[in-house]
Backbone as XML, in Angstrom:
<?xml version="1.0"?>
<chain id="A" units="angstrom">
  <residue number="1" name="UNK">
    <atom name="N" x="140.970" y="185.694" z="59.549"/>
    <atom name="CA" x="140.627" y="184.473" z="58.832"/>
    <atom name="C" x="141.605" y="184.227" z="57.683"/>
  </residue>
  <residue number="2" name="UNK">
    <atom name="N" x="142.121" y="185.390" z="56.700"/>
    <atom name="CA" x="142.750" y="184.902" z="55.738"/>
    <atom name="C" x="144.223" y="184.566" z="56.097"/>
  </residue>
  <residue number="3" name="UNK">
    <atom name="N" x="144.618" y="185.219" z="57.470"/>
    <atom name="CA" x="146.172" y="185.154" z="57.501"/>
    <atom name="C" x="146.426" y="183.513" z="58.055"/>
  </residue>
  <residue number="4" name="UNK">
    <atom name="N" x="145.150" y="183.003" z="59.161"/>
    <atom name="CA" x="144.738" y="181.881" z="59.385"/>
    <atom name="C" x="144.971" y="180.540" z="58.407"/>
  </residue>
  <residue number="5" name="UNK">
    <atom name="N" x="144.242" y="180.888" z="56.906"/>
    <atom name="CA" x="144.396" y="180.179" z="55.757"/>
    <atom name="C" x="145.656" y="180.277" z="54.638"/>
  </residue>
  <residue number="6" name="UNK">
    <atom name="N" x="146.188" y="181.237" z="55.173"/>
    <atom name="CA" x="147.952" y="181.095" z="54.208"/>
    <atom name="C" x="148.493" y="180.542" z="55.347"/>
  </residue>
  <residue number="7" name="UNK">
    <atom name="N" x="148.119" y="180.545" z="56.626"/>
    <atom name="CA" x="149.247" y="179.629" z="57.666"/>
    <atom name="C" x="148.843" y="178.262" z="57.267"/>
  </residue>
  <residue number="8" name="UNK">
    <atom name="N" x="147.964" y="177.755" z="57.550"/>
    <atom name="CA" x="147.573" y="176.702" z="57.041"/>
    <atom name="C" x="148.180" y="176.443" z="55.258"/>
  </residue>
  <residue number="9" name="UNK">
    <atom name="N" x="148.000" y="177.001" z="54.968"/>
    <atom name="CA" x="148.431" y="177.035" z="52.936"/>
    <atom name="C" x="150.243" y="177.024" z="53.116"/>
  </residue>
  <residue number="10" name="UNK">
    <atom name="N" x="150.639" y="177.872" z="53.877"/>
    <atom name="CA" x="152.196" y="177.891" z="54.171"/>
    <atom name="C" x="152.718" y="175.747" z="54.648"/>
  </residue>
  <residue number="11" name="UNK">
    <atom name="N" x="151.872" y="175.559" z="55.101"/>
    <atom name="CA" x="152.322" y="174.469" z="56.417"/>
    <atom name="C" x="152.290" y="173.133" z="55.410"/>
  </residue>
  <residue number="12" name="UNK">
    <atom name="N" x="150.795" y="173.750" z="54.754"/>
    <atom name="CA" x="150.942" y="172.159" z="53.495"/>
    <atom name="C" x="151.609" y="172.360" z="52.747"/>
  </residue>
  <residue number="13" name="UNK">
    <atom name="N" x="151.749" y="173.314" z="51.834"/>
    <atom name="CA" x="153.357" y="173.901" z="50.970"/>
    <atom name="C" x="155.022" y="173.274" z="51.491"/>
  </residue>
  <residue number="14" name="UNK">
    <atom name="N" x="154.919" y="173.477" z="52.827"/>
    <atom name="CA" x="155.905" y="173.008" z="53.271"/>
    <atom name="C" x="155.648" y="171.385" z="53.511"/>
  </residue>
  <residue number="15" name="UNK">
    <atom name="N" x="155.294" y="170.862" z="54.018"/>
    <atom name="CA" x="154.401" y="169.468" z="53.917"/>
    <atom name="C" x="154.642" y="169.242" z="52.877"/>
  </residue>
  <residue number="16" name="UNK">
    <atom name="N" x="154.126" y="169.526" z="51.806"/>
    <atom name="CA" x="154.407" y="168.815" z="50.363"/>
    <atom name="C" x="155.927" y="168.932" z="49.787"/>
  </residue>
  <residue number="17" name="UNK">
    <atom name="N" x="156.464" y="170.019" z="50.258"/>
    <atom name="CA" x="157.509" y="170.477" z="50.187"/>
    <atom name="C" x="158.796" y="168.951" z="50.448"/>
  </residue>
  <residue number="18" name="UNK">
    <atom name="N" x="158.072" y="168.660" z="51.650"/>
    <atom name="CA" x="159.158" y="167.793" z="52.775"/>
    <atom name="C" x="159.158" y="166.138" z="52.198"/>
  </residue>
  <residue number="19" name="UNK">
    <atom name="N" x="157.751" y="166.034" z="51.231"/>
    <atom name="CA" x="157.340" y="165.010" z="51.432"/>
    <atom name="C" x="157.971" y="164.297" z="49.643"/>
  </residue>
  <residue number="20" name="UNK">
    <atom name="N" x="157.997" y="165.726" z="49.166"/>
    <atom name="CA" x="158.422" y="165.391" z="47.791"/>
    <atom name="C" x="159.793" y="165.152" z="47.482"/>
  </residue>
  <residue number="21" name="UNK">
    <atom name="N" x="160.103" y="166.038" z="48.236"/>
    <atom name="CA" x="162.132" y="165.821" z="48.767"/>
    <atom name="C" x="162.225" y="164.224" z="48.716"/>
  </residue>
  <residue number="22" name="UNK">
    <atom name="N" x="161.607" y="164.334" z="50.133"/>
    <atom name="CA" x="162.044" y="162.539" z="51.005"/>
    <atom name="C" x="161.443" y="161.625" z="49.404"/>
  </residue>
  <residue number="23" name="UNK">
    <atom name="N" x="160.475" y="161.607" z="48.859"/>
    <atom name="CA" x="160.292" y="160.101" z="48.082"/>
    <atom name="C" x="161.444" y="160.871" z="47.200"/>
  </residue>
  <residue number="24" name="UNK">
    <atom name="N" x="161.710" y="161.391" z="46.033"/>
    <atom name="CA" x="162.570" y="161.891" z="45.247"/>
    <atom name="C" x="163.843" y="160.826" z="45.862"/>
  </residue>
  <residue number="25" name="UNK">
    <atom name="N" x="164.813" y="161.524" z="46.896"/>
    <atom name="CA" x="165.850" y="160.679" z="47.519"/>
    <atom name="C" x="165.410" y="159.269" z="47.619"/>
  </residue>
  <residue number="26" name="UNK">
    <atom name="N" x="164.370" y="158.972" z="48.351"/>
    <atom name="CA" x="164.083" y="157.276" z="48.583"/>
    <atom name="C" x="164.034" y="156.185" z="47.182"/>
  </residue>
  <residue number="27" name="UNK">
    <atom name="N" x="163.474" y="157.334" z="46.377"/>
    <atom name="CA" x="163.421" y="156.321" z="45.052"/>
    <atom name="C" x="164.503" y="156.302" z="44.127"/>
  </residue>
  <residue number="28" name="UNK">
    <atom name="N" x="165.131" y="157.635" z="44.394"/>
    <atom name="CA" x="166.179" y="158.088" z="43.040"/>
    <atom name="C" x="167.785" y="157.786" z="43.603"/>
  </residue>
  <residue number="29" name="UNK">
    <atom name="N" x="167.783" y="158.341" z="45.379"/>
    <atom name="CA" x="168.918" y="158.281" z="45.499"/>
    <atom name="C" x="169.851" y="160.149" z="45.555"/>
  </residue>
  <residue number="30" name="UNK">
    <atom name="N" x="169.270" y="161.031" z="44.754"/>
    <atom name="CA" x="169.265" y="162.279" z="44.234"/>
    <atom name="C" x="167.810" y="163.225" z="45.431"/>
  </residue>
  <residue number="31" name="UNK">
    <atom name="N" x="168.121" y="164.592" z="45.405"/>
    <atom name="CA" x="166.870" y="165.563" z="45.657"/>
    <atom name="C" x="166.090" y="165.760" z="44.598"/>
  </residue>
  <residue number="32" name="UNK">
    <atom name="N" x="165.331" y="166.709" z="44.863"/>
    <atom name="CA" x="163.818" y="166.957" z="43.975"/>
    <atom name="C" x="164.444" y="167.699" z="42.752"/>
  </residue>
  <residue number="33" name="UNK">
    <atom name="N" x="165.619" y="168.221" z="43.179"/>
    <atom name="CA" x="166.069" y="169.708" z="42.136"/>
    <atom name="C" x="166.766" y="168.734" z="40.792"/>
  </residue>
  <residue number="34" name="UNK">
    <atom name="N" x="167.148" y="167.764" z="41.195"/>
    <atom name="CA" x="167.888" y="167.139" z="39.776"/>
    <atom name="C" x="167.063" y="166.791" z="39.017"/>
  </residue>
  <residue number="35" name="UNK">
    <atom name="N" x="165.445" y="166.612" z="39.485"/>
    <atom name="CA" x="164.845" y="166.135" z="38.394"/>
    <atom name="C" x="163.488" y="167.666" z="37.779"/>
  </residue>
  <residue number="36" name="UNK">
    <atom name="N" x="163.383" y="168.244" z="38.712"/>
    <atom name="CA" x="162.656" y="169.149" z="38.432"/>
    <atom name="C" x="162.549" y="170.709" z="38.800"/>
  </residue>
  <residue number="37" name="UNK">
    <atom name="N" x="162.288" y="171.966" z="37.860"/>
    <atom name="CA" x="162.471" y="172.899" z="38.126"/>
    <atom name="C" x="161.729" y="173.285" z="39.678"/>
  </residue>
  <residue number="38" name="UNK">
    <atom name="N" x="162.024" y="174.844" z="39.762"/>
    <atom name="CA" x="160.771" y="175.073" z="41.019"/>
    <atom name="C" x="159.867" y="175.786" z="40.434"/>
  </residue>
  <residue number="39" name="UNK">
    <atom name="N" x="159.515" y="175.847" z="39.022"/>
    <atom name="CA" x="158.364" y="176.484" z="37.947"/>
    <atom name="C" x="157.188" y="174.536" z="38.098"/>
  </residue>
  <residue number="40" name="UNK">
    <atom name="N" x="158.134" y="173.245" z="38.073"/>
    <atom name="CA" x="157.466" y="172.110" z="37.875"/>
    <atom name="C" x="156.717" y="171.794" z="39.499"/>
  </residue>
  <residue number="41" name="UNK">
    <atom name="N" x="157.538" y="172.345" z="40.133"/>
    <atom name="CA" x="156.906" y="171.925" z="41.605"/>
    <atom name="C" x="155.772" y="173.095" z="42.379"/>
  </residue>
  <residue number="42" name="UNK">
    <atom name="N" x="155.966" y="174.104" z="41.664"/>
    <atom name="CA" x="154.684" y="174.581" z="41.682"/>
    <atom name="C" x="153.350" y="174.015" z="40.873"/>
  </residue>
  <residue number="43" name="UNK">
    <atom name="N" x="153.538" y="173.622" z="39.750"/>
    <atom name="CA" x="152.826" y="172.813" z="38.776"/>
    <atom name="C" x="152.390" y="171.515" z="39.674"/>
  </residue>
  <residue number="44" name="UNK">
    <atom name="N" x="153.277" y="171.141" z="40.518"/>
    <atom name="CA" x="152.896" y="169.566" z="40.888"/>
    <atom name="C" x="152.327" y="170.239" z="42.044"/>
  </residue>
  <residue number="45" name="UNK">
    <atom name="N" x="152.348" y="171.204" z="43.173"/>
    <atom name="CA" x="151.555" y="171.596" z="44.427"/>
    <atom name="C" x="150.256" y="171.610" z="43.746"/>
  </residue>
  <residue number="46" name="UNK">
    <atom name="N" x="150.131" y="172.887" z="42.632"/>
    <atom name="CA" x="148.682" y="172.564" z="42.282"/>
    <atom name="C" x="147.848" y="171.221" z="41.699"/>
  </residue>
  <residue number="47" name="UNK">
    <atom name="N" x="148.531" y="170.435" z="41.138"/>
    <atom name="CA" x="148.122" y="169.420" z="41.021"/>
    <atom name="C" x="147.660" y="168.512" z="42.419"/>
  </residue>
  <residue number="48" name="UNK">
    <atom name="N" x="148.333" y="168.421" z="42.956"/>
    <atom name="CA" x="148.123" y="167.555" z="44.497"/>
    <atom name="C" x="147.262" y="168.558" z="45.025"/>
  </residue>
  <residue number="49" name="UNK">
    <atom name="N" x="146.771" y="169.751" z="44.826"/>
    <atom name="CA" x="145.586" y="170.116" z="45.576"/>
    <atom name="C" x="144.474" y="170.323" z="44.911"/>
  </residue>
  <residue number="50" name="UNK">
    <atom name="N" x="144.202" y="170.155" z="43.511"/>
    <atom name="CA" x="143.274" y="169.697" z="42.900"/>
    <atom name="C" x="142.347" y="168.393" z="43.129"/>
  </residue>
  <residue number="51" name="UNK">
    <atom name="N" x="143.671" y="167.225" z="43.672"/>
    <atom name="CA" x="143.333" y="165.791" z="43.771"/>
    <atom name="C" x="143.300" y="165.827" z="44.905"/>
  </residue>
  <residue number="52" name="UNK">
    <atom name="N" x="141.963" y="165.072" z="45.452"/>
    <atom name="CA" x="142.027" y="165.394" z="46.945"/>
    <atom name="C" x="142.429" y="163.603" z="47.038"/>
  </residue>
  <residue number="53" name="UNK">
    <atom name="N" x="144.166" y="163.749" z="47.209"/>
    <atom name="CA" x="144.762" y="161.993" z="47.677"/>
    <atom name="C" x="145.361" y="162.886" z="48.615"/>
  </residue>
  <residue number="54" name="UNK">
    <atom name="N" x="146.073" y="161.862" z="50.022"/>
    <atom name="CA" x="147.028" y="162.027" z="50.829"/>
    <atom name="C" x="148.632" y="162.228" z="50.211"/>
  </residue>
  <residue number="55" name="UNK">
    <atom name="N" x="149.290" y="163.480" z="50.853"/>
    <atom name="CA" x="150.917" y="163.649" z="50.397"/>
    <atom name="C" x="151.023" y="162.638" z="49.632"/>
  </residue>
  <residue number="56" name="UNK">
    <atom name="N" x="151.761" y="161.595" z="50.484"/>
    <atom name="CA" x="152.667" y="160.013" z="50.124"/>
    <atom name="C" x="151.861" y="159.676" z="49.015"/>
  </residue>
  <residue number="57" name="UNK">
    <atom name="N" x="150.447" y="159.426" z="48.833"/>
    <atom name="CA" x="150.184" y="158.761" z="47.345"/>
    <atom name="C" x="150.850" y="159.488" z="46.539"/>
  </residue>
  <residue number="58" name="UNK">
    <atom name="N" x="150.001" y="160.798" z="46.091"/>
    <atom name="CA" x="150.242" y="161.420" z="45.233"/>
    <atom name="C" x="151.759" y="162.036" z="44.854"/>
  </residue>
  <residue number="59" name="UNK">
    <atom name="N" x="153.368" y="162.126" z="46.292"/>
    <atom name="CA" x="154.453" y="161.968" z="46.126"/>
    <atom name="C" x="155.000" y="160.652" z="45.369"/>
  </residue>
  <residue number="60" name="UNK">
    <atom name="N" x="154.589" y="160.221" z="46.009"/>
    <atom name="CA" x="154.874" y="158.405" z="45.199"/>
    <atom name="C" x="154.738" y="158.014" z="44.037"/>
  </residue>
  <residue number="61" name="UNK">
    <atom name="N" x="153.304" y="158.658" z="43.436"/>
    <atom name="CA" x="153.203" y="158.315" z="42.090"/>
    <atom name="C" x="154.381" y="159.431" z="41.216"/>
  </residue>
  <residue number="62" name="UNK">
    <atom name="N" x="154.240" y="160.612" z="41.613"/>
    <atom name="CA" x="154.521" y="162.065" z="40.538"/>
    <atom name="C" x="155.920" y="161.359" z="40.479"/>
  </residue>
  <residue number="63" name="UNK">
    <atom name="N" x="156.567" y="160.927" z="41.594"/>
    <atom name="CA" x="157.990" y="160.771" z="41.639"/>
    <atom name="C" x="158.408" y="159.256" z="40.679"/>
  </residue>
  <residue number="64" name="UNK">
    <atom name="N" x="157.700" y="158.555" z="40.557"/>
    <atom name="CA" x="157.729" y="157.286" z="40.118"/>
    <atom name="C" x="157.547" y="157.638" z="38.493"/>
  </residue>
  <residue number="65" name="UNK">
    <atom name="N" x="156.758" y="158.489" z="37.878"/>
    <atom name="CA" x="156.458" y="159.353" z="36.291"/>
    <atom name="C" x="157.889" y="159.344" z="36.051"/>
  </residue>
  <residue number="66" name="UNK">
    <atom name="N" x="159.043" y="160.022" z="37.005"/>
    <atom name="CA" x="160.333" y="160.104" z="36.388"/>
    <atom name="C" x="160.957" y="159.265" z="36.540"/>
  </residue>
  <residue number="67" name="UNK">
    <atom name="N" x="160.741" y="157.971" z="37.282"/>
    <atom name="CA" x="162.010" y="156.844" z="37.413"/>
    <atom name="C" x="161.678" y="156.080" z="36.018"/>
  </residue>
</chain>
């Protein structure tokens, strides 16, 4: 069961991972790394799984805080 739930935990990590990249470039033009550490994008995973919104909202907005 638990190795079950870090695969799953791995897949949205990466998911959020993919999703924060792509708006970052779409809005900025730049990747995720020019605007934020990987100490902030752990900060922002837990945030987006606190809030129960879909990826794209919650990419859309966090990424839009820095434009």
């Amino acid at each position: 069961m638990q190795i079950e739930q870090e695969r799953n935990s791995d897949s949205l990590w990466q998911q959020f991972i993919d999703a924060l990249s792509d708006e970052f470039i779409r809005q900025t033009g730049v990747g995720i790394y020019a605007y934020i550490t990987p100490a902030d994008l752990d900060c922002a995973y837990e945030e987006f799984q606190q809030n129960q919104v879909p990826i794209h909202n919650f990419t859309h907005n966090y990424v839009r805080s820095f434009v």
